[in-house]
GUPARO-845442 format. One line per 2 residues: number of its first residue (from 1); for each residue x negated, y negated, z negated of C-alpha. Coordinates in steps of 0.05 Angstrom, whole numbers. Layout:
NUM = X,Y,Z  ...
***
This chain:
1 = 1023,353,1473  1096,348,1473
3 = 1140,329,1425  1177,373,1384
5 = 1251,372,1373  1266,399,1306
7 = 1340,415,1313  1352,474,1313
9 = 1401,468,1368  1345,446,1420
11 = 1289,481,1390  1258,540,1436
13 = 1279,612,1408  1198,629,1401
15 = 1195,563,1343  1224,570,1282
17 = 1249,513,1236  1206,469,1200
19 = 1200,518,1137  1172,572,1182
21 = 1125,531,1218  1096,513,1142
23 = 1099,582,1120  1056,601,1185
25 = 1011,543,1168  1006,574,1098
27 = 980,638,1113  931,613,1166
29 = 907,573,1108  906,636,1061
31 = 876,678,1118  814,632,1122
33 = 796,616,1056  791,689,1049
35 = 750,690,1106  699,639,1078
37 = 714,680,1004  691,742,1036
39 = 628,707,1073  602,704,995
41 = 613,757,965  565,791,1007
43 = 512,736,1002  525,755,925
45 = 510,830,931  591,855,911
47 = 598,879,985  553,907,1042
49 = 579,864,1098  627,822,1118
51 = 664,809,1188  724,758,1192
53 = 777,735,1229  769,660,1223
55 = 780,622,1282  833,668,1309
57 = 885,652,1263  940,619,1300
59 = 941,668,1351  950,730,1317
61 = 1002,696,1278  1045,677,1342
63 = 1037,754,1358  1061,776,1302
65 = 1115,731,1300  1138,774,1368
67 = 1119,836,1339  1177,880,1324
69 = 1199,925,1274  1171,1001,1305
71 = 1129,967,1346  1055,993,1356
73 = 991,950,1347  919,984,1357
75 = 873,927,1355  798,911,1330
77 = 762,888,1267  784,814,1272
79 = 856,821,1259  868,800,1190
81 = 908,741,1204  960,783,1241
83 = 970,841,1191  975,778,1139
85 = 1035,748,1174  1067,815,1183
87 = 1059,831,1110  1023,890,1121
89 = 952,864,1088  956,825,1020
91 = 889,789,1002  876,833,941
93 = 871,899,996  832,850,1038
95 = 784,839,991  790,918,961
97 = 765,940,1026  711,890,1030
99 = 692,924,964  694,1005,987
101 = 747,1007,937  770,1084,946
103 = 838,1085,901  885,1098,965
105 = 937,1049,927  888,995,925
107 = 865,1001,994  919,1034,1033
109 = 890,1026,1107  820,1068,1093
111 = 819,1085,1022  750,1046,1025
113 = 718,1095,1079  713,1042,1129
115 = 679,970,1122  727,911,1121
117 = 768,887,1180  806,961,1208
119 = 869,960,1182  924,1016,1188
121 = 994,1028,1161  1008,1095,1124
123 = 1053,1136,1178  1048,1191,1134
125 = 1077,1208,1063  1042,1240,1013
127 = 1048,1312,1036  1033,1302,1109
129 = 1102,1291,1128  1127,1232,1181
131 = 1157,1170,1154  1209,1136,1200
133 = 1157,1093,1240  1219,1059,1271
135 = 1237,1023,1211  1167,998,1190
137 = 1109,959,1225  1060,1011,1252
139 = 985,990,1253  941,1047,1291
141 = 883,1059,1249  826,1008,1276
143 = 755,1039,1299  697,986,1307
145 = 662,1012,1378  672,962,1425
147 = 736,966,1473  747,1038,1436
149 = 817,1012,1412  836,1002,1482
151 = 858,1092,1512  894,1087,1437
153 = 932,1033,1462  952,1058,1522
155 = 977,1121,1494  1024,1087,1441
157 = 1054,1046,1495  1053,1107,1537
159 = 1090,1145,1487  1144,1091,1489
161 = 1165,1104,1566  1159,1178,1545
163 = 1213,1165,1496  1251,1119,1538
165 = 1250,1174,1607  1263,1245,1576
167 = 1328,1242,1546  1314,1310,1515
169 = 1276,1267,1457  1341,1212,1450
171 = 1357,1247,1368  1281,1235,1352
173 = 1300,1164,1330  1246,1172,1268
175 = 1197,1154,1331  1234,1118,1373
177 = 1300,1079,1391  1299,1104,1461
179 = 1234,1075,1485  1250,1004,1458
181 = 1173,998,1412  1119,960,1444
183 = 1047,975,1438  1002,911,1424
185 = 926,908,1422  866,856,1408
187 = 800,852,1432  743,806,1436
189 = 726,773,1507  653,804,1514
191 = 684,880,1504  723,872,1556
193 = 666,882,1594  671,959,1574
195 = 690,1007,1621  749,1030,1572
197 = 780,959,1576  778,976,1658
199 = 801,1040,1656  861,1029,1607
201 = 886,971,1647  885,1006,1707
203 = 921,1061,1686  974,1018,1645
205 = 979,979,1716  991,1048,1746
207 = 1042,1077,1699  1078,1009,1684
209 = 1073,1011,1602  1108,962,1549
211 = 1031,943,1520  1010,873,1505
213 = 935,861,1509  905,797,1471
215 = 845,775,1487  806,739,1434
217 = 760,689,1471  712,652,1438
219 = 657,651,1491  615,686,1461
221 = 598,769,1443  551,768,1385
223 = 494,712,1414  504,728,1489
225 = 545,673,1520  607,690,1568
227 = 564,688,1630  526,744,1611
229 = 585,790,1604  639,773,1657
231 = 641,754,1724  665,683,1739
233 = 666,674,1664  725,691,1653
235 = 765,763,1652  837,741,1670
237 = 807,707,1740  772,773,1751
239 = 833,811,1743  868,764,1778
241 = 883,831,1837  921,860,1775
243 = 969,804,1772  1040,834,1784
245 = 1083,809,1854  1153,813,1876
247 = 1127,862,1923  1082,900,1883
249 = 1079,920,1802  1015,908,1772
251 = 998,871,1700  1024,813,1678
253 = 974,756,1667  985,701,1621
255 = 933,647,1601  935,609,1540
257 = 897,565,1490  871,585,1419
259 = 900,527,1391  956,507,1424
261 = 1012,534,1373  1073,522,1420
263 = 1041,556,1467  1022,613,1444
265 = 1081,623,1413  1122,618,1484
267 = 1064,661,1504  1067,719,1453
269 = 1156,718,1457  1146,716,1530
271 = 1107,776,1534  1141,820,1489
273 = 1202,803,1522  1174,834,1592
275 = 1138,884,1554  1196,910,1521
277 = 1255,897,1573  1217,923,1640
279 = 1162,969,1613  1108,926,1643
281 = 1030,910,1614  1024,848,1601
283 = 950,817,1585  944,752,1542
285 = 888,712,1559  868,669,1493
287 = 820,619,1506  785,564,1479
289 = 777,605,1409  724,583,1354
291 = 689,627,1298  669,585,1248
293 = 632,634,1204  596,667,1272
295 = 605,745,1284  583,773,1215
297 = 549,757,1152  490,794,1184
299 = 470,725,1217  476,667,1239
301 = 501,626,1298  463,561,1288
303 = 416,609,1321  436,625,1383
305 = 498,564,1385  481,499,1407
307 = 491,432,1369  543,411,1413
309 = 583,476,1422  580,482,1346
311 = 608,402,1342  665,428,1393
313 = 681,485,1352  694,452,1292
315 = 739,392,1331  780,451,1367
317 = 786,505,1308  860,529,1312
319 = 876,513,1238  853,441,1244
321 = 897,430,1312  953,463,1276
323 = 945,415,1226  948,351,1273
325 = 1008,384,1308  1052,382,1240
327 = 1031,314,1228  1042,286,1298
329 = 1109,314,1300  1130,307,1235
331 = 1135,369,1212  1102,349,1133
333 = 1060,301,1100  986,304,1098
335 = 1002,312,1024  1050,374,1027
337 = 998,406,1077  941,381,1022
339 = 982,425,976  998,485,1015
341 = 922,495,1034  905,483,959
343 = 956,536,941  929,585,996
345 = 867,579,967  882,590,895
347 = 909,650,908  857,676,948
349 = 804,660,905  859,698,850
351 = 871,758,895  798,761,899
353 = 786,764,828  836,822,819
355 = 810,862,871  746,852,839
357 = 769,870,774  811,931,801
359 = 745,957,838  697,946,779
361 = 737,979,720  740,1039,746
363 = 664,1042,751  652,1011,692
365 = 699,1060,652  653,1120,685
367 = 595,1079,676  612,1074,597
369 = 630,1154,584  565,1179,614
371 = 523,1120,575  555,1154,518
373 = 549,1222,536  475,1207,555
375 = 455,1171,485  498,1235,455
377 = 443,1278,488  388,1250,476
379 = 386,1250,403  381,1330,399
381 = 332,1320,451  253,1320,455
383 = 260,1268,516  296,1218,465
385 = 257,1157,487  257,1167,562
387 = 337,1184,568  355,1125,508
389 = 317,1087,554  352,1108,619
391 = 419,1097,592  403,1024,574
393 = 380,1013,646  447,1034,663
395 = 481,992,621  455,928,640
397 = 462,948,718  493,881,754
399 = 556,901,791  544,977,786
401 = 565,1021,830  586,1097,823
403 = 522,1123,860  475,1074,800
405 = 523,1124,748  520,1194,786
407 = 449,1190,806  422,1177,731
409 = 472,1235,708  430,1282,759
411 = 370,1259,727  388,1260,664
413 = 409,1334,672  341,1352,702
415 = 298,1323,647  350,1364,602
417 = 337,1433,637  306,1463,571
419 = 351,1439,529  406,1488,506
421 = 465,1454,464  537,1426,459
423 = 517,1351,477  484,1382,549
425 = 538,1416,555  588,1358,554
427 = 544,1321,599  548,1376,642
429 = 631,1383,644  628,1311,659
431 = 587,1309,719  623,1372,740
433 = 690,1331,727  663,1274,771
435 = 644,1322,833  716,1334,845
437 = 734,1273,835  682,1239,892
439 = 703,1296,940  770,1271,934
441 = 745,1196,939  690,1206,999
443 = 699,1279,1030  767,1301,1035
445 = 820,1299,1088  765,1318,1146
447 = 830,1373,1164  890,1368,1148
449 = 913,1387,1073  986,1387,1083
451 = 1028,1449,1087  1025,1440,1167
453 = 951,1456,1167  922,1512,1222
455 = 912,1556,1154  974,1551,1129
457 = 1009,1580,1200  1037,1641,1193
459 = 1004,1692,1232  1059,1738,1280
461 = 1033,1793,1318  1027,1799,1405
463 = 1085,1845,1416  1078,1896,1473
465 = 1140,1936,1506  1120,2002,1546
467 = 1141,1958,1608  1109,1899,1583
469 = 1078,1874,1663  996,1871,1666
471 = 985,1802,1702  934,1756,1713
473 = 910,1711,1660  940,1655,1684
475 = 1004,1679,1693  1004,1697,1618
477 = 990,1617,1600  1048,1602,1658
479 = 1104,1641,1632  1087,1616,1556
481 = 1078,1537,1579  1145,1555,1617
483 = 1176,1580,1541  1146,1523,1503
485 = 1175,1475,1558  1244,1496,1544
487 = 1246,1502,1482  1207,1445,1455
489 = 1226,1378,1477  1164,1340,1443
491 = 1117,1389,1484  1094,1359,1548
493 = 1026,1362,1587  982,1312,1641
495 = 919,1314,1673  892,1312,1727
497 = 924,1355,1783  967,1386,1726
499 = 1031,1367,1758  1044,1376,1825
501 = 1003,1441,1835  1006,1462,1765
503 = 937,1453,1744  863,1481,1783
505 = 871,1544,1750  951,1546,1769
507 = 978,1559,1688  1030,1503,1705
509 = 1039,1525,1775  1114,1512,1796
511 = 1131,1482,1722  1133,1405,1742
513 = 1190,1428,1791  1231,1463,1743
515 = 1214,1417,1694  1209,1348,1707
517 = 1149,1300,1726  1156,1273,1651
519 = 1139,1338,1618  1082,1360,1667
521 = 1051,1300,1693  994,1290,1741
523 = 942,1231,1725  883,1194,1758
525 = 811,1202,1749  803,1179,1682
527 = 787,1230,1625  773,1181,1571
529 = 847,1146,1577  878,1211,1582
531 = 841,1227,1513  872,1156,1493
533 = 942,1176,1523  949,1242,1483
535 = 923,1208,1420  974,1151,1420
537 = 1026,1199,1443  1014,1237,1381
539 = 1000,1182,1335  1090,1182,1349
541 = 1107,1236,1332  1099,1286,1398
543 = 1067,1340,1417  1023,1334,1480
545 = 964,1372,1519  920,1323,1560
547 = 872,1367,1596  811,1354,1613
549 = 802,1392,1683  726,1418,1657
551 = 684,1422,1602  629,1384,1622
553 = 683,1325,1638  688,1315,1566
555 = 635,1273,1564  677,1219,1598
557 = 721,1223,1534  667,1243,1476
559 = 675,1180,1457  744,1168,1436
561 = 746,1247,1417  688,1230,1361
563 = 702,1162,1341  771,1159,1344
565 = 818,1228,1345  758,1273,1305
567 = 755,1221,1253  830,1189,1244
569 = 858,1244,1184  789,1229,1150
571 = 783,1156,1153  853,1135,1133
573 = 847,1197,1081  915,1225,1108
575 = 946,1158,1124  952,1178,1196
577 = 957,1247,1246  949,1254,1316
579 = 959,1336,1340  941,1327,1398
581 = 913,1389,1435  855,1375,1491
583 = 851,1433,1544  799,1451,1581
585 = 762,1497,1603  683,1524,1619
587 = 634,1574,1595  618,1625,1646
589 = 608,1596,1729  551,1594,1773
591 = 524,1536,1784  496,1467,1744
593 = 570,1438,1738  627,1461,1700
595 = 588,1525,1678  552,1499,1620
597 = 579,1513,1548  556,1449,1511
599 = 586,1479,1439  527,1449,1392
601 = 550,1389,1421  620,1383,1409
603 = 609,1424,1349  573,1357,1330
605 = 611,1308,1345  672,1332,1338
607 = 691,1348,1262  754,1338,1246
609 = 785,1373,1309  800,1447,1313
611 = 759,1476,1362  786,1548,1393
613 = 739,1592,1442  792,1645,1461
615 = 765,1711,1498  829,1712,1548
617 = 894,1672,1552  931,1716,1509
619 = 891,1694,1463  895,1623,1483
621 = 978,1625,1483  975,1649,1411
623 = 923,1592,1392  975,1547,1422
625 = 1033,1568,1385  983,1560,1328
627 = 956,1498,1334  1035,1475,1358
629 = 1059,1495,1288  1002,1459,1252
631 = 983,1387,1250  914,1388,1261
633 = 889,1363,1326  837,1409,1369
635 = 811,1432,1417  821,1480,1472
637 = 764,1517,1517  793,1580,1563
639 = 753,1616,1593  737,1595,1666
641 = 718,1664,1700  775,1687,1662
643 = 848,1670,1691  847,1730,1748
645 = 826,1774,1699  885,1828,1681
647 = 921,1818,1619  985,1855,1582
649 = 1041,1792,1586  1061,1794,1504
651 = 1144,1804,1495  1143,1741,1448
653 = 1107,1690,1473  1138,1637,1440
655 = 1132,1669,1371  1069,1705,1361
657 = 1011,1670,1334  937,1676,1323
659 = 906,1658,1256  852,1611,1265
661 = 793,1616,1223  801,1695,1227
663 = 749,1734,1273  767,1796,1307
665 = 728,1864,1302  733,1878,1379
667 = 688,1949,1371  662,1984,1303
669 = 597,2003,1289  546,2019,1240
671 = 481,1992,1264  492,1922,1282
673 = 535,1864,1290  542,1825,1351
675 = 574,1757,1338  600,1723,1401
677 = 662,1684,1433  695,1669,1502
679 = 666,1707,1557  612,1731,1525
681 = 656,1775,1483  662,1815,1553
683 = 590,1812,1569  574,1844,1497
685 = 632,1897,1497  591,1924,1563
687 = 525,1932,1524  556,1964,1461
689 = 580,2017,1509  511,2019,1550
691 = 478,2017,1476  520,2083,1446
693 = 505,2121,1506  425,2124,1480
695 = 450,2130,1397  466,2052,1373
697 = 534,2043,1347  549,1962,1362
699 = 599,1925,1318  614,1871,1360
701 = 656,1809,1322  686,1747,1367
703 = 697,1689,1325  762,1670,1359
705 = 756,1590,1321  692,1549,1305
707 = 732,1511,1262  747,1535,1222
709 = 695,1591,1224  704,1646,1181
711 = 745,1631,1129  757,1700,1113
713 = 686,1734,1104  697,1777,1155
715 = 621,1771,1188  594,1780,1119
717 = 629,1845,1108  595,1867,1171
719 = 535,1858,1154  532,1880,1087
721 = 550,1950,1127  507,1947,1191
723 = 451,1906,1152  425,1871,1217
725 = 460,1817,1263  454,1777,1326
727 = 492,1708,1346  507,1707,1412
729 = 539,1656,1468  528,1606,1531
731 = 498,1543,1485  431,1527,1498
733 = 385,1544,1446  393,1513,1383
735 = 465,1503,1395  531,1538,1373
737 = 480,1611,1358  444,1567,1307
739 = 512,1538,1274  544,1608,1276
741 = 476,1633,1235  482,1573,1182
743 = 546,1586,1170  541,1663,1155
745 = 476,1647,1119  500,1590,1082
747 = 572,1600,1061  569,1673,1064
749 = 505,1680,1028  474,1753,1078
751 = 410,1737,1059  408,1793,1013
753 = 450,1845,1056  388,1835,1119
755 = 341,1898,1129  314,1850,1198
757 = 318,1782,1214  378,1751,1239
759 = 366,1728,1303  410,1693,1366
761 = 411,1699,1442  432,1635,1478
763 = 422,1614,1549  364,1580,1584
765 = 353,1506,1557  376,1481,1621
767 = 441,1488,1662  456,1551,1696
769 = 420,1557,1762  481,1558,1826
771 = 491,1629,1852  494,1699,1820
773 = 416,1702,1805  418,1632,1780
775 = 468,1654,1732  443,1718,1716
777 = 373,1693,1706  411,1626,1673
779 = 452,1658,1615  451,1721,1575
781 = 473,1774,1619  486,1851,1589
783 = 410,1870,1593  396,1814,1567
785 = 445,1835,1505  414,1904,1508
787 = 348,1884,1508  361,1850,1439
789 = 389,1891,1399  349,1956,1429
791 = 284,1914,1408  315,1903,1328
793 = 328,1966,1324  263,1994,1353
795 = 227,1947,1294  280,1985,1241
797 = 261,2051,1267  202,2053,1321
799 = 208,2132,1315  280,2139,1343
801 = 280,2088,1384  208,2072,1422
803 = 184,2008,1453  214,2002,1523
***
């Protein structure tokens, strides 16, 4: 190892002086022994599980000695080291999210909704609004599927060249200092054996992106050793075709040791310099890593690890080496670095006990008022004996938590049901008390709750002139992408063949031209990064739609759509926002691809996101302006038999706006209501006219939004006049009919207002058949619709209307 010069005159600019090497030493010492901490408090029942960042200590504190103010990290669960040494994590929030802890102040990244490890800075203030993210360290909210963290990544850095090539967004410095932010991201060697990890770096190699990749390898991915998971053994040799020439741009590779503290520190400076200079990737090979506890505290590694592997891990663990490389160069004594880890670890172990004590107060003051109010009920009770004895088990519950409290309340009230006095009563308020308080601790902030949410947006009326132009349906979404275009410089769009040709469909035909290629941009085949590009992008502050070209391409992105975008507003309980708005488009097409309407499924996997099923584009542009206004992120799905369909261009396309949540009454009637959306809202309107020809007057409601569904009552209403209904769409059975029916049923409580059953017609179970017949025989077609409701109302009135 070579010597170090400790002048400050010859030292490299990556080294600091001899104070801040000791202060790094000090939190790598402060980061483990909360490591090995955290390992026990599991084993002692105050937390679930445990995973830890030991053995990766030195090098996430060389990266965040690079890491910049308004710089970007999205990284994974290992981390702690880095947001430690960036003074973005202090061990009492380490510990409070170990322990669920769910006051927002005490656990800032998750509000205890995620287990310990994902960390995430606050971009957000208290009502929703932005912060200036360019004057704070930004940590993306952390997800734990494996190489998930990776699309994120690339959109933040993404979002950066954005910034740095449209000069329209140069005043948005509460985003951005023109471009200047770099995006840096973590994983473990064995994920990068995930086809995310591929696909982002190809597509960062592709668009040349300031994003720093570190790769955490310890050899291992859970027990499976590195030759299981990557050829050669080793990922920066197989990505070695990646490695950037004189003659051609690719990604930067740089290889470096775990615990080799000059050189990661040249490493980490170095590639933030390139990253943030040139607007190049840059991957950081970290080898040679140890993990002293193994992967979790559900196990471990003795098991799988063999004697001598575990004897070279603890020779080579990075905190030990960085303790030889003081001494040998004289940095301190073995006595001052005696004292620092002594320190670091009496204030763990004190950070610990505070986080502890913060946690278990609060559940030990609720605890106390409903032993009180329980013992207060019982003695006007009959049931004495059995609740005096259930609120001593309560009592002496060891480390109680607020489920051991709520769920003897519940009982407590049962056994009470006879019981009519003041002392019930109070029990009662109480628990009621309590229910608002856990939503607002474990089920709030699924949508947004800020002034920006979809809800909130004003709606403004489709204007129509007497010469208003009739015009095909795509031509309405052209000329209103064309509006938004100019006069919204954080709007932009990319997908693939959205650029040059202006989308399959042709709504951005001729708008790259007039616009530029960095507001409508083509991509490659890749629709989970391009879900990963619009979420980063959004995650700073602009306003992008990343289309997926179909609807049954989503699948390629389900992934980061669920885990990640669906989920982010919840899990940091308002800490963080992406808006992002995914396009796409499917429902009605012949044939087994891109004609299937898989709504149960994104229905399921997709709360959190807005998800709009307009009828025809005018429609659609009014959703836009919507969801453009709001900061909620959703979901887009036109109609694909729908964009040469004629359609009255609106006179204020870049004002008017459709509520969402709000059905529409497309025809009145009096004997039954037809719920539907998209293009089945055509193929319905066509049997309410065939079905008042022979004396059945349809009412025939298109939900517009299935989230929010409804919010207004308006299906209810409908039935309580028609008294029968039918759910209606292009799902398979089971899927978006069924969630339509508990919806109404549930929230809107028609039970009592049904003179028939309420019933649904879906399509086939499998995908539409190709050709006309295959769809007609595929998905519900007009006789089908006819058939339906002529057979309810035959069972209403068999007189009037006689089996066909």
């Amino acid at each position: 190892m070579a010597e170090l010069d400790i002048s400050r005159k010859n030292r490299p600019k990556y080294l600091g002086d001899h104070q801040s090497v000791l202060e790094d030493f000090r939190v790598a010492m402060i980061s483990r022994h909360a490591s090995l901490m955290g390992r026990k408090e599991v084993f002692m029942g105050k937390a679930k599980f445990g995973i830890f960042g030991d053995g990766k200590e030195l090098a996430q504190i060389a990266m965040a000695r690079a890491f910049q103010i308004g710089d970007f990290r999205s990284g994974y669960y290992r981390d702690q080291t880095f947001m430690m040494a960036l003074g973005e994590l202090s061990v009492q929030q380490y510990f409070a999210q170990l322990y669920a802890h769910t006051d927002v102040e005490a656990e800032p990244a998750s509000a205890g909704r995620l287990m310990n490890g994902h960390f995430a800075t606050r971009s957000l203030n208290e009502d929703g609004s932005w912060k200036e993210l360019t004057k704070m360290y930004n940590s993306a909210a952390d997800i734990s599927p494996t190489a998930a963290q990776m699309p994120k990544l690339l959109g933040l850095a993404y979002a950066s060249k954005v910034y740095r090539e449209n000069k329209g967004l140069k005043h948005l410095t509460q985003f951005s200092i023109q471009g200047n932010e770099v995006a840096w991201g973590s994983i473990g060697n064995a994920s990068t054996s995930e086809g995310m990890f591929f696909e982002s770096i190809n597509a960062a190699g592709v668009m040349q992106v300031p994003m720093v990749i570190a790769i955490w390898d310890d050899g291992f991915g859970i027990s499976v050793p590195q030759e299981f998971h990557t050829t050669k053994g080793s990922i920066s040799e197989v990505l070695a075709g990646f490695q950037r020439t004189e003659e051609k741009p690719g990604v930067e590779i740089i290889n470096v040791k775990g615990w080799d503290y000059e050189g990661l520190m040249e490493a980490f400076f170095e590639a933030g310099e390139l990253a943030r200079k040139d607007h190049i990737p840059v991957m950081i090979h970290v080898e040679e890593m140890t993990q002293p506890q193994g992967h979790s505290t559900s196990g471990s590694h003795e098991r799988y690890k063999s004697a001598e592997r575990l004897q070279w891990e603890k020779d080579w663990d990075c905190n030990k080496k960085f303790r030889e490389y003081i001494l040998e160069n004289g940095i301190a004594t073995a006595d001052t670095l005696d004292k620092i880890e002594a320190e670091a670890k009496a204030l763990a172990r004190k950070e610990k006990e505070a986080a502890w004590t913060a946690f278990s107060s609060e559940i030990k003051k609720e605890l106390a008022e409903a032993v009180q109010l329980i013992k207060s009920a019982a003695n006007g009770s009959t049931r004495k004996v059995v609740l005096d004895q259930m609120a001593d088990e309560l009592k002496k519950t060891i480390n109680p938590i607020r489920k051991d409290v709520i769920s003897t309340v519940r009982k407590v009230l049962l056994i009470l049901r006879y019981d009519h006095n003041a002392e019930k009563d109070a029990l009662k308020f109480w628990y009621q008390e309590r229910q608002k308080d856990i939503h607002d601790r474990y089920n709030s902030h699924l949508y947004s709750e800020s002034q920006w949410s979809v809800l909130n947006i004003k709606e403004v009326p489709a204007e129509f002139k007497e010469d208003s132009p009739t015009v095909d349906g795509r031509e309405v979404l052209q000329a209103y992408f064309d509006t938004k275009l100019e006069n919204e410089p954080k709007f932009f769009a990319f997908g693939e063949d959205v650029g040059k040709i202006g989308d399959v469909n042709q709504a951005f035909a001729g708008l790259q031209a007039k616009h530029g290629e960095w507001r409508v941009a083509d991509t490659g085949i890749r629709e989970c990064t391009i879900v990963g590009q619009g979420i980063g992008a959004a995650l700073r502050g602009l306003r992008p739609i990343a289309e997926i070209q179909y609807l049954d391409y989503l699948l390629y992105g389900l992934q980061m759509l669920s885990d990640d975008l669906a989920s982010l507003h919840y899990r940091t309980k308002g800490g963080q926002k992406a808006p992002v708005i995914i396009r796409t488009r499917g429902h009605r097409l012949e044939g087994v691809w891109h004609s299937g309407s898989p709504m149960g499924m994104i229905l399921s996997s997709l709360r959190g996101m807005v998800v709009c099923v307009p009828r025809d584009m005018t429609q659609a542009a009014g959703m836009y302006n919507t969801l453009l206004s709001s900061d909620d992120p959703a979901i887009m799905i036109e109609c694909l038999n729908g964009y040469r369909l004629k359609e009255k261009l609106p006179a204020n396309l870049d004002e008017f706006t459709v509520p969402l949540g709000k059905p529409d009454i497309l025809r009145e009637g009096s004997d039954i209501t037809v719920v539907t959306y998209g293009s089945m809202c055509r193929i319905v309107l066509e049997a309410a006219a065939e079905l008042s020809e022979i004396g059945i007057e349809v009412e025939v409601i298109d939900v517009q939004t299935l989230v929010p569904f409804d919010v207004h009552g308006v299906i209810g209403e409908s039935v309580k006049k028609t008294s029968r209904v039918i759910f209606a769409d292009e799902d398979v059975p089971g899927g978006a009919t069924a969630y339509m029916l508990q919806q109404v049923m549930d929230e809107q409580r028609i039970f009592p207002y049904l003179d028939s059953e309420p019933q649904t017609l879906s399509a086939k179970a499998h995908r539409p058949a190709y050709s006309s017949d295959g769809d007609y025989f595929s998905k519900p077609s007009t006789d089908d619709v006819v058939e339906k409701v002529y057979a309810i109302m035959h069972e209403s009135n068999p007189k009037k209307f006689p089996a066909i």
